[in-house]
mmJSON file of the N, C-alpha and C atoms, coordinates in Angstrom:
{"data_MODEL":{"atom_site":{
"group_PDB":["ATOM","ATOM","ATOM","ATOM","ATOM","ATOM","ATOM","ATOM","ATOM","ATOM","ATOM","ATOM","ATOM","ATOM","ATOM","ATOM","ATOM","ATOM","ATOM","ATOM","ATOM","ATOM","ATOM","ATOM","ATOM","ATOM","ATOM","ATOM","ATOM","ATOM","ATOM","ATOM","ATOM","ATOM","ATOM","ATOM","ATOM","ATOM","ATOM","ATOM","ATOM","ATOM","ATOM","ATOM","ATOM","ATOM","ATOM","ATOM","ATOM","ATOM","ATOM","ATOM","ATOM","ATOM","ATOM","ATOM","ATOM","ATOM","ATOM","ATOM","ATOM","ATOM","ATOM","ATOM","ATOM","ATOM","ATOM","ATOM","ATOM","ATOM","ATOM","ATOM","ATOM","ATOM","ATOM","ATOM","ATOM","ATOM","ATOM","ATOM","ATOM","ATOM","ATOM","ATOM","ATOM","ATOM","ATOM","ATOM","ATOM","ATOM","ATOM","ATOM","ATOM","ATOM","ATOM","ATOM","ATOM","ATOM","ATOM","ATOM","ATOM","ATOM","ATOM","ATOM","ATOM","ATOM","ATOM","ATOM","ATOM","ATOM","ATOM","ATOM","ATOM","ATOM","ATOM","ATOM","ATOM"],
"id":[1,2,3,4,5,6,7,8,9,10,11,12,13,14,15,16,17,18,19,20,21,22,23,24,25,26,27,28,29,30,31,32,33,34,35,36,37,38,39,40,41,42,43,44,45,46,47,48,49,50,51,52,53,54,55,56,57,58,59,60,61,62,63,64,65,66,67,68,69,70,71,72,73,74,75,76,77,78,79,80,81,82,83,84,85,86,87,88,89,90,91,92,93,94,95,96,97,98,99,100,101,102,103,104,105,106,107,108,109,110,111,112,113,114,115,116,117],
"type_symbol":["N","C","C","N","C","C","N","C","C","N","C","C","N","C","C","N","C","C","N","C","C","N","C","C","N","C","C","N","C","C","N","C","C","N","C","C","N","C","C","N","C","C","N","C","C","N","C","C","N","C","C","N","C","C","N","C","C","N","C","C","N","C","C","N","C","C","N","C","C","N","C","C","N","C","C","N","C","C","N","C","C","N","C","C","N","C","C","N","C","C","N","C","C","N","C","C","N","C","C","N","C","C","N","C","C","N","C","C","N","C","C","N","C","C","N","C","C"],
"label_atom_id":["N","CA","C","N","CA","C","N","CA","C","N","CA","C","N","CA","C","N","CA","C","N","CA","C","N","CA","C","N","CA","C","N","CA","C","N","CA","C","N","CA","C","N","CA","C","N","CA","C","N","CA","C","N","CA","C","N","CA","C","N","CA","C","N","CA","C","N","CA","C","N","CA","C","N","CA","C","N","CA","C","N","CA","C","N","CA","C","N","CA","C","N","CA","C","N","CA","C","N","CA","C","N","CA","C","N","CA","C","N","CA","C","N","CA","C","N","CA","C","N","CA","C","N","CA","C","N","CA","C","N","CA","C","N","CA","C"],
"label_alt_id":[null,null,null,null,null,null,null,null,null,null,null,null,null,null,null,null,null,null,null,null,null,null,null,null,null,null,null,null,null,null,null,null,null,null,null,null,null,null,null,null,null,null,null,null,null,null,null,null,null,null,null,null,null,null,null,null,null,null,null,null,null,null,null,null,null,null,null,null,null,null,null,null,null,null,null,null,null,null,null,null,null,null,null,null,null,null,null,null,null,null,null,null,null,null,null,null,null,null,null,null,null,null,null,null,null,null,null,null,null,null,null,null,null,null,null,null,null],
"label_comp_id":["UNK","UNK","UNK","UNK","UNK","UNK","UNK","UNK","UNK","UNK","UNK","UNK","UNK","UNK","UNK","UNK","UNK","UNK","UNK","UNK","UNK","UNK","UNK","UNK","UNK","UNK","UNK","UNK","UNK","UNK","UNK","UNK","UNK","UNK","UNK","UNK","UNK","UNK","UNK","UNK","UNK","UNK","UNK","UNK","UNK","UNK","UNK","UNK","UNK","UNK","UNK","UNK","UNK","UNK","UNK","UNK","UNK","UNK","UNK","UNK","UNK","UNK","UNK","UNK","UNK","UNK","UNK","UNK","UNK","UNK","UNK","UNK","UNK","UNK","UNK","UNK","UNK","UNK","UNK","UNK","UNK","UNK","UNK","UNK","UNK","UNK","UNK","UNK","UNK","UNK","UNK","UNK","UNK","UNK","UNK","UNK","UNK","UNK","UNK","UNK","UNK","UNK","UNK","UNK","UNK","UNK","UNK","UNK","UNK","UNK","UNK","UNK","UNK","UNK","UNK","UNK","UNK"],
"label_asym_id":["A","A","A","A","A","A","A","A","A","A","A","A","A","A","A","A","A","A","A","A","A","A","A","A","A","A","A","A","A","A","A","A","A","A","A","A","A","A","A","A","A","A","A","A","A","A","A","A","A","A","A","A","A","A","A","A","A","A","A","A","A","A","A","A","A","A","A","A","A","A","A","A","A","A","A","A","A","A","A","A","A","A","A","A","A","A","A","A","A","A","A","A","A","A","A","A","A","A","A","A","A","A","A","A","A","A","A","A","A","A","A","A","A","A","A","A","A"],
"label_entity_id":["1","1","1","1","1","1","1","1","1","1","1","1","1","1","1","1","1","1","1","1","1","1","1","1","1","1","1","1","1","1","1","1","1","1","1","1","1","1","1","1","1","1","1","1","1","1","1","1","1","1","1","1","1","1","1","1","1","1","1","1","1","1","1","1","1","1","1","1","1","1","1","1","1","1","1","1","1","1","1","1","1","1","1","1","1","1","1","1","1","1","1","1","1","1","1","1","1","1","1","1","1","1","1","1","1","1","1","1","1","1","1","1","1","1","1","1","1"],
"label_seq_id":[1,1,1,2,2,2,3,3,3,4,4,4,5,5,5,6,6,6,7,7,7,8,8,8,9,9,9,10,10,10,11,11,11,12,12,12,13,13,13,14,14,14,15,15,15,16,16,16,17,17,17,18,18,18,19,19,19,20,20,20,21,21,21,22,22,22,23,23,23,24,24,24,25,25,25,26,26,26,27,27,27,28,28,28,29,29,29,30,30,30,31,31,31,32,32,32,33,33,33,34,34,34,35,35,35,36,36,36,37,37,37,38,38,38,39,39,39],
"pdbx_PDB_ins_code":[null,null,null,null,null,null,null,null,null,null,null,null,null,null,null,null,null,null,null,null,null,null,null,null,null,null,null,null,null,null,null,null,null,null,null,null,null,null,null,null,null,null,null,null,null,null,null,null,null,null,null,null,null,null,null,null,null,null,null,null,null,null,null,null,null,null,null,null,null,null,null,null,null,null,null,null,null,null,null,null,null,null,null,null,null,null,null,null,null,null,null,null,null,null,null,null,null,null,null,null,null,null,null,null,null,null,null,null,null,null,null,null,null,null,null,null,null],
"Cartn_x":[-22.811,-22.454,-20.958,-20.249,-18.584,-18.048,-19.238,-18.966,-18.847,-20.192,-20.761,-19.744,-19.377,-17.858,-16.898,-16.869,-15.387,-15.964,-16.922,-16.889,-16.97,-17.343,-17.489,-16.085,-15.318,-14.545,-12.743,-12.779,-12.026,-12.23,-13.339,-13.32,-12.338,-12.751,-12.84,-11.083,-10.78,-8.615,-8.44,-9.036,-8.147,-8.071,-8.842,-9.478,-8.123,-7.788,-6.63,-5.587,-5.34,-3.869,-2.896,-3.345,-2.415,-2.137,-3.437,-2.724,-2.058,-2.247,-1.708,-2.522,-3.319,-4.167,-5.354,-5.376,-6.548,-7.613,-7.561,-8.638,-9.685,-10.22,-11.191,-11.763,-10.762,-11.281,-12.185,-11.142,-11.864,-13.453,-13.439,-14.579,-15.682,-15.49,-16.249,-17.18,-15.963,-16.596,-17.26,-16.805,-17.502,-18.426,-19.386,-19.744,-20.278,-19.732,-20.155,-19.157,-18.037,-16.956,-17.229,-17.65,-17.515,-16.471,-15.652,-14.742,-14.755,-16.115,-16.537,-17.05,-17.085,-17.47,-16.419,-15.24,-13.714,-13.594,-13.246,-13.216,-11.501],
"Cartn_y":[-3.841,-4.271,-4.601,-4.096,-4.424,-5.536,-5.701,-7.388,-8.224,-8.27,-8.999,-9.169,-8.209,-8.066,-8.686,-8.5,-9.204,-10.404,-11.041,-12.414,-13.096,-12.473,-12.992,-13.201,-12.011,-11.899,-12.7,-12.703,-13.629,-15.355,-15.588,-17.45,-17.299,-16.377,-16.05,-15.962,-15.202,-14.312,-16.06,-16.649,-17.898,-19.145,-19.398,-20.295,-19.743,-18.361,-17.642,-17.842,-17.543,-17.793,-18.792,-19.777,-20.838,-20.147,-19.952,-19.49,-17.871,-17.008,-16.03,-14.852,-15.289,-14.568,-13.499,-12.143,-11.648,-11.326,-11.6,-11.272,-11.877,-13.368,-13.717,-13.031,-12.355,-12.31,-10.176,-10.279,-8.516,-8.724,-9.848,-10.156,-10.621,-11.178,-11.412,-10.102,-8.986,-7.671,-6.813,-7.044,-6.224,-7.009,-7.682,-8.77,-8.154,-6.726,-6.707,-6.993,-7.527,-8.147,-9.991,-10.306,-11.371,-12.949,-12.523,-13.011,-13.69,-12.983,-13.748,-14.841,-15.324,-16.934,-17.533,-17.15,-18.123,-18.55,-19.697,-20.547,-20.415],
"Cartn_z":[41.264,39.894,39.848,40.635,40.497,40.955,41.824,42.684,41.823,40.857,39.5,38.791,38.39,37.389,37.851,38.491,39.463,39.838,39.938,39.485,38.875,37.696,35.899,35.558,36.079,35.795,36.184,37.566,37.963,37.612,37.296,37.336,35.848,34.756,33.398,32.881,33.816,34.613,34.495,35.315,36.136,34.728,34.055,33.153,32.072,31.645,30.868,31.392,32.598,33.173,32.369,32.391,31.609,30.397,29.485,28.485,28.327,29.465,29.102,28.624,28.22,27.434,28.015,28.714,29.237,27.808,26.642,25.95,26.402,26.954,27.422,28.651,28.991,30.455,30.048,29.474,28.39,27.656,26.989,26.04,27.366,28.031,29.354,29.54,29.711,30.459,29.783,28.321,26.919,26.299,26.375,25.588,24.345,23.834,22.389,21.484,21.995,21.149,20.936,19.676,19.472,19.779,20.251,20.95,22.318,23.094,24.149,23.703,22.48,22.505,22.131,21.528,22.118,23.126,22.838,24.135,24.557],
"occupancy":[1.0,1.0,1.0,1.0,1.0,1.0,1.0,1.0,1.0,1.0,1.0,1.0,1.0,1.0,1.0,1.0,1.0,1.0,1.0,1.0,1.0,1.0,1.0,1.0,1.0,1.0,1.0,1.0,1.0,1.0,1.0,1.0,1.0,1.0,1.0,1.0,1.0,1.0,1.0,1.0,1.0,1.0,1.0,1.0,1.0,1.0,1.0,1.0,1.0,1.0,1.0,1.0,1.0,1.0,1.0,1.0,1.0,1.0,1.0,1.0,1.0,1.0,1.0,1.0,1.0,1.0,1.0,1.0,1.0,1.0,1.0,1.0,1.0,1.0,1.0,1.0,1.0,1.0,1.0,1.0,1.0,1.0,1.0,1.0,1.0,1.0,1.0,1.0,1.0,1.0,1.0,1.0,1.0,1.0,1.0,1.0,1.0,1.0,1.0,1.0,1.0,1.0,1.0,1.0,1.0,1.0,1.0,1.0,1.0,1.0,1.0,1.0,1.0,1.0,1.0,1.0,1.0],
"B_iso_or_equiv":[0.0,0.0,0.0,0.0,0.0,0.0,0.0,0.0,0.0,0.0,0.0,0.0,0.0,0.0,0.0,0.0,0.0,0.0,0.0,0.0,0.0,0.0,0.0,0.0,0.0,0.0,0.0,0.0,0.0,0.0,0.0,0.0,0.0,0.0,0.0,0.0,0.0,0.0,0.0,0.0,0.0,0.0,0.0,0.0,0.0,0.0,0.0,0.0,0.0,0.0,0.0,0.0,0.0,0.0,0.0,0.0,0.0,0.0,0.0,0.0,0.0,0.0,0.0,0.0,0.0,0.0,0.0,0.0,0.0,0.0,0.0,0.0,0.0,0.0,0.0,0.0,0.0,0.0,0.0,0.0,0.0,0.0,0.0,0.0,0.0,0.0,0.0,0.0,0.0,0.0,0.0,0.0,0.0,0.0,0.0,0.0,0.0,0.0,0.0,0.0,0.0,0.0,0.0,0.0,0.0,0.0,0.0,0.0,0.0,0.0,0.0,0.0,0.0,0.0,0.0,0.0,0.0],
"pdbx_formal_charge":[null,null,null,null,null,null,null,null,null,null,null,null,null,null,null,null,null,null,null,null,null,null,null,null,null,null,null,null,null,null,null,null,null,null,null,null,null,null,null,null,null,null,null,null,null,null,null,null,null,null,null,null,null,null,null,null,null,null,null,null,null,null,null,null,null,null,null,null,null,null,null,null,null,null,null,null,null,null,null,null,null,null,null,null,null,null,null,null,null,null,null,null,null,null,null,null,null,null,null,null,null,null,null,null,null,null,null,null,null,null,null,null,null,null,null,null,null],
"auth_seq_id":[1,1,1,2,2,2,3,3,3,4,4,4,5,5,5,6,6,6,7,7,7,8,8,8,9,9,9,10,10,10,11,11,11,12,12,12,13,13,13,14,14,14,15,15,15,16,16,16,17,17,17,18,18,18,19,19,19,20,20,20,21,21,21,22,22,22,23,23,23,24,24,24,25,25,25,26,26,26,27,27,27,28,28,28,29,29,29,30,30,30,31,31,31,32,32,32,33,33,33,34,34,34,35,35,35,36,36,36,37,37,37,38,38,38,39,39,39],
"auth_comp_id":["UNK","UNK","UNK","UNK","UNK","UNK","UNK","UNK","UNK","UNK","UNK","UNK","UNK","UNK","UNK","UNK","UNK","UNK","UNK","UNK","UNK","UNK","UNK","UNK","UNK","UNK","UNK","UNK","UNK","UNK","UNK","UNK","UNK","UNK","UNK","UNK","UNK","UNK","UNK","UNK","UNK","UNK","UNK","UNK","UNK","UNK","UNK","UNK","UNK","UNK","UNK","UNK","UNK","UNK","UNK","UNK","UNK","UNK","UNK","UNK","UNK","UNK","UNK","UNK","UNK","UNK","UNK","UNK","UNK","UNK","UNK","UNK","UNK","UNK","UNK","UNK","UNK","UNK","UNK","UNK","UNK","UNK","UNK","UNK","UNK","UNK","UNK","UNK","UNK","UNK","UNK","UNK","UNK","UNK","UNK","UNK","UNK","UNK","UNK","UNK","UNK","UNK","UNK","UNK","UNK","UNK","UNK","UNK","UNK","UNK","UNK","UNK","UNK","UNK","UNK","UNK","UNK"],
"auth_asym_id":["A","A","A","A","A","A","A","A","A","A","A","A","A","A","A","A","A","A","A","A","A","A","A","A","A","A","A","A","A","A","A","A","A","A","A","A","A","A","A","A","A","A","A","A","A","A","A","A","A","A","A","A","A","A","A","A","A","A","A","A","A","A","A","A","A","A","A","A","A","A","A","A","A","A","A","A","A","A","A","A","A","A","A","A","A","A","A","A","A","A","A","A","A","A","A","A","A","A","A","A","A","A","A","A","A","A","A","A","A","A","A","A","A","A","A","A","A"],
"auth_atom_id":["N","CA","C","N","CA","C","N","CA","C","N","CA","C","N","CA","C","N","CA","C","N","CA","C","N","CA","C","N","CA","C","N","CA","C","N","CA","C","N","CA","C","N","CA","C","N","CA","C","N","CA","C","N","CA","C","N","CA","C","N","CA","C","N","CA","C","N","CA","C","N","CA","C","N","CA","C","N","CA","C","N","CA","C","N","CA","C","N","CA","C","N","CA","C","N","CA","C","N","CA","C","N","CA","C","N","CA","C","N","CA","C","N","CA","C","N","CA","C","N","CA","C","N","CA","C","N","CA","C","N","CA","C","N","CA","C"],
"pdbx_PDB_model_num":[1,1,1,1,1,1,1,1,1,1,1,1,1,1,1,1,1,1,1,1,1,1,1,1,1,1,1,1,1,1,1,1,1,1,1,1,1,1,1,1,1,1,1,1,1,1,1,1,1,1,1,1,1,1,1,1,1,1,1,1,1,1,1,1,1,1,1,1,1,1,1,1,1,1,1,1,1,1,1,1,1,1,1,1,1,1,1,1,1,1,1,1,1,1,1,1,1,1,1,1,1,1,1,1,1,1,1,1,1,1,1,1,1,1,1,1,1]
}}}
């Protein structure tokens, strides 16, 4: 399962980078925060 995560999770890190922002990459890993559908 951590593999999983960590690959949801890194494409998710990389796509934020520009903006700075790890909330996407958080809402990714929690998906009971509504926020995983910010783009």
């Amino acid at each position: 399962m951590e593999l999983a995560n960590r690959i949801l999770i890194v494409p998710i890190t990389r796509s934020s980078a520009p903006t700075g922002i790890p909330e996407p990459a958080y809402a990714a890993y929690c998906p009971r925060r509504p926020k995983a559908t910010s783009p």
